[in-house]
C-alpha positions in Angstrom: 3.3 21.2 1.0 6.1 18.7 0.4 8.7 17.8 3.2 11.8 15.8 2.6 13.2 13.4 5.8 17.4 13.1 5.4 18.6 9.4 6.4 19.2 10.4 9.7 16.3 11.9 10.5 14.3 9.2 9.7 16.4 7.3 11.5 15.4 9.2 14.1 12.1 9.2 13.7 11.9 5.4 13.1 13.9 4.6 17.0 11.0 7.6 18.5 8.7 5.6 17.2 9.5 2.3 18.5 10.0 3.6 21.8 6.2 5.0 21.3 4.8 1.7 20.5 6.5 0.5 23.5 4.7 3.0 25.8 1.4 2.5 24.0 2.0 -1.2 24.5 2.5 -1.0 28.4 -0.8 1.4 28.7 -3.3 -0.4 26.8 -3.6 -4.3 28.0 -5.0 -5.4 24.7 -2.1 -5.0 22.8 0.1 -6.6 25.2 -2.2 -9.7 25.3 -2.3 -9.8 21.4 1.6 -9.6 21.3 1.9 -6.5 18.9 5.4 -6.1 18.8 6.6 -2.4 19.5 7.6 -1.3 15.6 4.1 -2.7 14.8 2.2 0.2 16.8 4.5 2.9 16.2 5.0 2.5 12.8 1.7 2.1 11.8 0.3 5.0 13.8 2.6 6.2 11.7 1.7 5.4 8.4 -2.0 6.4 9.0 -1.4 9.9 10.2 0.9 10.0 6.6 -1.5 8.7 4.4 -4.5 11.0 6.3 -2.0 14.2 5.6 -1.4 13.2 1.9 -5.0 12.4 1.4 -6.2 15.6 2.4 -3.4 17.5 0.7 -2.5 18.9 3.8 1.3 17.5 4.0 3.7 15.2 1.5 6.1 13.3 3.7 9.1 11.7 1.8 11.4 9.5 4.1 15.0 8.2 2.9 15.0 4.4 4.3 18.2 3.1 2.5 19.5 2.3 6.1 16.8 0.1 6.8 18.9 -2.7 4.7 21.9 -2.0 6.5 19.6 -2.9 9.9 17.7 -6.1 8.0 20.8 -7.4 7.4 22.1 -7.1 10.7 18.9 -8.9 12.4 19.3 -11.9 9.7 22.9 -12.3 10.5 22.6 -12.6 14.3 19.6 -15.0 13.8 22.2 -17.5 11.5 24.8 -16.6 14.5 22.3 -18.2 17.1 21.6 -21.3 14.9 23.7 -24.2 17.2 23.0 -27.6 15.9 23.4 -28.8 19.9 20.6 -27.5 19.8 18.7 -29.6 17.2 20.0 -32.7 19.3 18.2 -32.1 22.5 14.8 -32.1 20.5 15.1 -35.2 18.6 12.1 -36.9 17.1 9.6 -34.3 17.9 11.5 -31.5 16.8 12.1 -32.8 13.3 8.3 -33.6 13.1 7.6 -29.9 13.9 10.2 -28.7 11.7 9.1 -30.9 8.5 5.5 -29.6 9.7 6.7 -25.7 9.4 8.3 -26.5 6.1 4.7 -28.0 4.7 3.4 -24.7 5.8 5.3 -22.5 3.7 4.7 -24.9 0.8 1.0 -24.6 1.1 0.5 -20.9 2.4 2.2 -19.9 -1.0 -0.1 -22.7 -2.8 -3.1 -20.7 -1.2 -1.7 -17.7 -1.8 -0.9 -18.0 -5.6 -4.5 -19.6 -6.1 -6.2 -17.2 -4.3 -4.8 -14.6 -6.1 -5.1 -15.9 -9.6 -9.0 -16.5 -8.6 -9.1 -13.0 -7.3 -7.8 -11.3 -10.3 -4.8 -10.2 -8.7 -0.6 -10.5 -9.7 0.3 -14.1 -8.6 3.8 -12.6 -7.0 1.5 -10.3 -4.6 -0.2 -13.9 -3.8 3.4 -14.9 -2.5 3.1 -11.9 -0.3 0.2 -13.1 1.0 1.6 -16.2 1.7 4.6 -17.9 3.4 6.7 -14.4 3.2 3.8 -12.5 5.5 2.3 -15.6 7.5 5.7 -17.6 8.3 7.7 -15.3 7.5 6.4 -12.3 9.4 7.4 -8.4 9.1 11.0 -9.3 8.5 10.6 -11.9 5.5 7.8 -9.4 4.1 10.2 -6.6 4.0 13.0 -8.5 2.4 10.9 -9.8 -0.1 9.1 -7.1 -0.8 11.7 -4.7 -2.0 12.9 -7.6 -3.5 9.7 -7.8 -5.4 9.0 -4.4 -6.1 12.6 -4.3 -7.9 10.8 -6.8 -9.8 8.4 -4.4 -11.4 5.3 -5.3 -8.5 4.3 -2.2 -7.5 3.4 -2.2 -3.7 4.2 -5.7 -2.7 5.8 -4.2 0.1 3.0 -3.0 1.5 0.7 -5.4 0.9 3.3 -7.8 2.3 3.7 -5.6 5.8 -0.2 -5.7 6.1 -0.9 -9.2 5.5 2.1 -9.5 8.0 0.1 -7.7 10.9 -3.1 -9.2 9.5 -1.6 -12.4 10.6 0.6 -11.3 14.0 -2.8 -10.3 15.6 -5.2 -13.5 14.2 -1.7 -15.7 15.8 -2.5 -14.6 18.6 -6.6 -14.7 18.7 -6.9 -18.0 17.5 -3.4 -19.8 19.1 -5.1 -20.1 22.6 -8.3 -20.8 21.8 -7.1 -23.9 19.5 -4.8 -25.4 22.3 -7.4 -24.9 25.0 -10.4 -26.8 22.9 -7.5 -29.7 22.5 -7.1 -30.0 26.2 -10.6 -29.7 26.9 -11.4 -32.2 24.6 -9.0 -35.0 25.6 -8.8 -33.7 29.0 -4.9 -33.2 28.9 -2.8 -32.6 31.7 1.0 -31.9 31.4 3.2 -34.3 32.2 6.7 -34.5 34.1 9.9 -34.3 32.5 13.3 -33.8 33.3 14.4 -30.6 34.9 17.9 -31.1 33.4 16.6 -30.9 30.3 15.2 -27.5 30.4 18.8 -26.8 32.1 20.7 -28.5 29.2 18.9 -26.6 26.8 19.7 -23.3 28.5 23.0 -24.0 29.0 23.2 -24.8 24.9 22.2 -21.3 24.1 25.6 -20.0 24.9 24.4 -17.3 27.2 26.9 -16.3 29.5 25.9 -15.5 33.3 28.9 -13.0 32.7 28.2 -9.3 32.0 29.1 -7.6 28.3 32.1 -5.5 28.3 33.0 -3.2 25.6 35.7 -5.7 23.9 33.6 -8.9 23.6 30.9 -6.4 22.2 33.1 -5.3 19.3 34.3 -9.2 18.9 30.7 -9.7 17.9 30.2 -7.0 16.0 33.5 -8.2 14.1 31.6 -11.5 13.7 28.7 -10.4 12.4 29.9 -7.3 9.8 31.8 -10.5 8.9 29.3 -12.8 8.0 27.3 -10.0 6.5 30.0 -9.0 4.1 31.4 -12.6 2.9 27.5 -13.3 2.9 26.3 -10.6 0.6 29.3 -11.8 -2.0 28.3 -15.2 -1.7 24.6 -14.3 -2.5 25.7 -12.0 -5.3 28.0 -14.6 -7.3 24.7 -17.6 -6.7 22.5 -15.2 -8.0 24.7 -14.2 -11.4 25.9 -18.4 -11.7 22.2 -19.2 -11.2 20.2 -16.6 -12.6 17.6 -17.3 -9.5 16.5 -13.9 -7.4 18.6 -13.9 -3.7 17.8 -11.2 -1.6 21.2 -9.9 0.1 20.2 -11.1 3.8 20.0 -14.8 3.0 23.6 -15.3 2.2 24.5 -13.7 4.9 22.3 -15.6 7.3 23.0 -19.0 6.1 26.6 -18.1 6.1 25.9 -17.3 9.9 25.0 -20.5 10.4 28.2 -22.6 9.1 30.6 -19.5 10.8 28.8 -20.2 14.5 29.3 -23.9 14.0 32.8 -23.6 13.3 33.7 -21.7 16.1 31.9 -23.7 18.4 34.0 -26.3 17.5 37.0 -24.0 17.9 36.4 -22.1 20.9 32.9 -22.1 22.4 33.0 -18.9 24.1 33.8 -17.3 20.7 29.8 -16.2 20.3 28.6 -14.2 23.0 24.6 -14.9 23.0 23.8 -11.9 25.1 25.6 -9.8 22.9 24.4 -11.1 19.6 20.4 -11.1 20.9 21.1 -7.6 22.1 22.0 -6.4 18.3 19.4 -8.5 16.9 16.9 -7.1 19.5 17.7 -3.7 18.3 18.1 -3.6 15.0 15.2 -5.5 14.7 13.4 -3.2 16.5 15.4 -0.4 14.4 14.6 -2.1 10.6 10.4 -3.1 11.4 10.0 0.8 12.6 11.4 1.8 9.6 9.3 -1.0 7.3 6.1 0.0 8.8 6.3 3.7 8.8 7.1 4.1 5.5 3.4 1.3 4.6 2.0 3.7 1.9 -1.7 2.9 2.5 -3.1 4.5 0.1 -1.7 1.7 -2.5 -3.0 -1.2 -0.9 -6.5 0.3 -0.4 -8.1 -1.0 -3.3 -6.3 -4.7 -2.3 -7.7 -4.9 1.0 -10.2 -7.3 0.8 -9.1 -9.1 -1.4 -6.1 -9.6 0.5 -8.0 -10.2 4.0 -9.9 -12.7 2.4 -6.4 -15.0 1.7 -5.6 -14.2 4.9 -9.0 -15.8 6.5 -8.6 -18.6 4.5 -4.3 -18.9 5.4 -6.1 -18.4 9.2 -8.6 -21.3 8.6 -5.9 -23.7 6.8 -3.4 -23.8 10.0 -6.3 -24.1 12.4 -7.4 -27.2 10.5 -3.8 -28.6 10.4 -3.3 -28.2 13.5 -6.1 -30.0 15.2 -6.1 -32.8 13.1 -2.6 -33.2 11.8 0.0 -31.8 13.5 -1.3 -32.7 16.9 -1.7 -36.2 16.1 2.1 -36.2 14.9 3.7 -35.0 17.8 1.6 -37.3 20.3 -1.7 -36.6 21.2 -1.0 -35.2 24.8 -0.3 -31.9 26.4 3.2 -31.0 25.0 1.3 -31.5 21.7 -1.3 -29.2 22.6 0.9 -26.8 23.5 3.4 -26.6 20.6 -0.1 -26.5 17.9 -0.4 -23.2 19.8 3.0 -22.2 19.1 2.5 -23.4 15.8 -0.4 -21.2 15.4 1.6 -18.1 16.7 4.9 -18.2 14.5 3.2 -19.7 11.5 1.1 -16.6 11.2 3.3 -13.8 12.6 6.8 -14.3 14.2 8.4 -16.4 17.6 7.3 -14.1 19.7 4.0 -14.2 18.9 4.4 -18.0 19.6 6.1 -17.5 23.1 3.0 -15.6 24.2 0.4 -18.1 22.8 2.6 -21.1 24.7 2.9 -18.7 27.7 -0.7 -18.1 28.3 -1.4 -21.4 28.2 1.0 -22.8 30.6 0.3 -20.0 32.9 -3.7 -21.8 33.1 -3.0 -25.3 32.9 0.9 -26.1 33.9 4.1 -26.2 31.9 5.5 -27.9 29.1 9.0 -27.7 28.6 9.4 -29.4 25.7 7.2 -26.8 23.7 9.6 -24.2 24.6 12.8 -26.3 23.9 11.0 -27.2 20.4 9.1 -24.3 19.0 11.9 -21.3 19.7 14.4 -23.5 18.1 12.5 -23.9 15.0 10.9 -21.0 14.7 13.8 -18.8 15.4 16.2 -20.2 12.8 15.0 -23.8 11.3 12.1 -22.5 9.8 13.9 -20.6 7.5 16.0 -23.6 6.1 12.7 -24.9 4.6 10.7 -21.6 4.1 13.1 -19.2 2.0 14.1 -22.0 -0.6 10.3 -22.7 -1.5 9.8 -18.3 -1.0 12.5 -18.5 -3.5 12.1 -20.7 -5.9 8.4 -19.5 -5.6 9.4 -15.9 -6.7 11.6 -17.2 -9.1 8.8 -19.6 -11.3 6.5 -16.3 -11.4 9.1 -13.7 -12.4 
């Protein structure tokens, strides 16, 4: 028995779904303390009841996801939209260390990746997967790329992508605290004071407005952003016929982002409505990972499982090791230190968030540190990508 979802339906089914997770999430305390995003749970449960019902030959389930671009988009846009180089300023030294840090990451989690798979008899490209898309990348990257790949000719790169993805989101978070706490234990670290107007500077340079959204500034933002996705997607279509090299749609539109919100700052600061654009990017996130996960076919990346978990172990081992003895030692040696390795940990092997809640559990035992959460969000929200998608790129592009 076949049946056929419209585009709205699974629409539909892809916002029940996140709202599911989310109730799953708030009864069971071990995915909330393992930061499984929403999407994550739902979908997957998803995709397992799916592939059990086809397996069986009890039910076919087809879903039409060409929305989920439309939402992809959307969440890449609003990211480039919150990219203010004030920003970068009020970090200085340390934050350019951690950023040239993130960007070594992606270089090696695709050298490990690519080895990895050559060694394990597997298609080099699905290495990439494996790699900086799924680890540094996350859900997001691993679902741009993946279609991107599969257009390609590699045959369930999607879903090998998504699973590494949440492979990595849950051993970010069971490694993260751990790490930081045998740093501070080790050279009995304490947190130190620093300036409270700092941690209000940097607020206030996020553009949030104390001010409620009303319906107008919402639809300036939208204007904004269906902008910057339009004159984006252009932009990536003519650099990827005068260059030949494979662009995926969202990138042009995100960098694009970037330049657009740094004009208007200049021109009217007010222009960008923060609480507005995180709103969007909140849901359409939310919307676009629902959509990725539940439509995982599982039953194609069976016979790549462990081969694929084993990458992952070792991607889990490499950042462990760079973080103790690397990237600790770079940014000083003390408890800030400590505490952004654990951010480290959490985005470089699943998303932000993931590195919020490493950071956060942490503090919450042994004080605050407000330059890790100045630092790592900055970075990990929107400078990572500066590095990460040209090597992702460029990566893709030597294999094709």
């Amino acid at each position: 028995m076949n049946l056929e979802l419209n585009q709205i339906t699974t629409v539909f089914l892809a916002v029940a779904l996140l709202m599911a997770g989310g109730l799953l999430i708030n009864k069971l305390s071990f995915l909330k303390r393992f930061c499984i995003p929403a999407p994550v749970v739902g979908g997957l449960l998803f995709a397992i009841l799916v592939t059990v019902l086809k397996q069986t030959e009890i039910l076919n389930i087809s879903l039409d996801t060409s929305l989920q671009s439309l939402f992809m988009l959307t969440f890449f846009t609003t990211v480039g939209l919150g990219a203010s180089f004030k920003l970068v300023k009020l970090g200085g030294k340390l934050l350019v260390i951690y950023w040239i840090a993130c960007g070594f990451l992606a270089l090696a989690q695709n050298l490990i990746g690519i080895t990895l798979a050559k060694v394990l008899g597997l298609e080099p490209l699905l290495g990439i997967m494996v790699g900086a898309v799924s680890m540094e990348g996350g859900h997001g990257a691993a679902t741009a790329f993946g279609g991107t790949l599969e257009e390609l000719g590699i045959n369930s790169a999607l879903s090998v992508g998504l699973a590494a993805a949440t492979f990595g989101l849950v051993a970010g978070g069971l490694v993260g605290g751990p790490t930081v706490k045998y740093l501070i234990t080790k050279y009995k670290l304490k947190p130190t004071e620093t300036e409270a107007a700092e941690e209000v500077s940097a607020a206030n340079e996020t553009g949030e407005s104390s001010k409620g959204i009303n319906s107008h500034k919402f639809m300036t933002q939208i204007l904004i952003i269906t902008l910057c996705m339009a004159a984006g997607s252009y932009l990536g279509e003519l650099f990827s016929k005068a260059t030949g090299f494979v662009l995926p749609s969202y990138v042009g539109a995100m960098f694009l982002a970037v330049i657009f919100r740094n004009i208007l700052d200049s021109i009217n600061k007010e222009a960008v409505d923060m609480k507005s654009i995180n709103l969007i990017g909140d849901v359409t996130l939310g919307i676009f990972l629902s959509m990725a996960l539940m439509s995982i076919k599982l039953w194609e990346v069976a016979d790549l499982a462990l081969p694929m978990l084993v990458i992952v172990f070792v991607q889990v081992l490499f950042i462990v090791l760079l973080g103790i003895f690397v990237l600790f030692k770079l940014l000083g040696k003390n408890y800030d230190a400590a505490v952004m390795v654990g951010g480290f940990t959490g985005h470089g092997l699943g998303a932000t968030p993931n590195a919020m809640a490493n950071m956060s559990a942490i503090t919450e035992q042994f004080g605050p540190s407000r330059k890790a959460f100045l630092i790592v969000p900055i970075v990990g929200a929107f400078l990572i990508d500066v590095f990460a998608m040209p090597i992702i790129i460029t990566s893709i592009n030597l294999l094709k």
